[in-house]
C-alpha positions in Angstrom: 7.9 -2.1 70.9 8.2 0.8 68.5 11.4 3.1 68.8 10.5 6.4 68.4 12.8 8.6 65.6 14.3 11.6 66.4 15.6 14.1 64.6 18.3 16.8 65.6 17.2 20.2 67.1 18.8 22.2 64.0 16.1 20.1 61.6 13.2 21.0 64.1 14.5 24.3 63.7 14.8 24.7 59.7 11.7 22.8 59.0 9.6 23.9 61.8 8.1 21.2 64.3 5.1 19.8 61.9 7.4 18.7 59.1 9.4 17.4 61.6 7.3 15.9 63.4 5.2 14.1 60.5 8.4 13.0 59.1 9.1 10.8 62.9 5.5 9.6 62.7 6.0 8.6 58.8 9.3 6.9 59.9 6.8 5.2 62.8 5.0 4.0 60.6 7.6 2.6 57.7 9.0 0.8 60.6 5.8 -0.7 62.1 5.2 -1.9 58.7 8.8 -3.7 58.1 8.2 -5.0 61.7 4.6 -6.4 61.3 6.0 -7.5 57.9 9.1 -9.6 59.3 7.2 -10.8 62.2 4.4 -12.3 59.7 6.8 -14.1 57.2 8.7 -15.5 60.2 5.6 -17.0 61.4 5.3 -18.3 57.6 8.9 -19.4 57.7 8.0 -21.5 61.0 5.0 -22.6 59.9 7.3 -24.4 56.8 9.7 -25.4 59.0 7.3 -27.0 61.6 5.6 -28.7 58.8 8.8 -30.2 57.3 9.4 -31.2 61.0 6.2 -32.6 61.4 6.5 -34.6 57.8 10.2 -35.8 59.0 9.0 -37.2 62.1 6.1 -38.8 60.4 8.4 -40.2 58.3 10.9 -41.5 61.3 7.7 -43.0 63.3 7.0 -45.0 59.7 10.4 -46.3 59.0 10.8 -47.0 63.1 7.1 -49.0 62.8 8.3 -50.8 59.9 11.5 -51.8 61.2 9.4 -52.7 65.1 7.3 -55.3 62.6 9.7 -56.6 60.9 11.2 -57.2 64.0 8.3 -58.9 65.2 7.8 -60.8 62.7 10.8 -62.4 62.5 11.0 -63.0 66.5 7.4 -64.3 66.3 8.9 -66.9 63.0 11.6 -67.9 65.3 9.9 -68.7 68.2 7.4 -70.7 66.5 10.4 -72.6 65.0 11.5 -72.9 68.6 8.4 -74.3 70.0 8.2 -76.8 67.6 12.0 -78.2 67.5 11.3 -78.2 71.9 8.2 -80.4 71.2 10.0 -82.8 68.6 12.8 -83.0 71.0 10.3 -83.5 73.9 8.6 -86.4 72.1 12.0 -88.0 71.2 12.9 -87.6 74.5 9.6 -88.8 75.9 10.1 -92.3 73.3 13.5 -93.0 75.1 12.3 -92.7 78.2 9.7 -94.9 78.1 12.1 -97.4 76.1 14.4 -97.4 78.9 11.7 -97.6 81.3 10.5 -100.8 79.8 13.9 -102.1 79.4 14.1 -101.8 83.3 10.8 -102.8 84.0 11.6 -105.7 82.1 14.9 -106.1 84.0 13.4 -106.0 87.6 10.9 -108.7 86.3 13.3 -110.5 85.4 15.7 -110.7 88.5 12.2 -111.0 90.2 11.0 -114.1 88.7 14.7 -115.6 88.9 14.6 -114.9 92.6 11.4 -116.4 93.6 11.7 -119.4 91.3 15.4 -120.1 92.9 14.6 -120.0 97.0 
């Protein structure tokens, strides 16, 4: 939105309304020009910064990926070495079981054969 110069009444009258007014539309125009001028390198000057932006945040998502694997990896390495320390501990546990259940088996044969042979 252009702001139109304007120049006393005593200049009007000493240089006569042409001069005076071609002067206002020359300052018209110099200030169109600055403004067209500022507006374009501020889009330049956001088009940098949304770049660097852009790059940063690239570089964020890469570091936070990187991290998220590593993360994984290491939770996927423990919890294989879970699994397998449950199953060794399962099949230790499953060998003492069937121990003691043969012991007791071997027990209530026992008492059972003294029994019957002793009516």
């Amino acid at each position: 939105m252009p702001v139109t110069a304007r120049l006393s009444q005593n200049f009007y009258e000493r240089f006569g309304d042409d001069i005076a007014n071609e002067l206002v539309n020359w300052f018209n125009m110099v200030d169109d020009t600055y403004r067209t001028q500022l507006r374009e390198l501020n889009e330049l000057n956001f088009a940098r910064f949304d770049a660097k932006i852009e790059e940063r945040f690239a570089k964020s998502d890469a570091r936070w990926e990187a991290r998220f694997s590593s993360f994984e990896a290491d939770v996927s390495l423990k919890l294989v070495a879970m699994e397998t320390t449950i199953h060794r501990e399962f099949s230790l546990q499953m060998r003492w079981m069937l121990g003691v259940w043969l012991v007791q088996a071997g027990a209530i044969i026992g008492i059972l054969l003294t029994v019957l042979r002793n009516p």
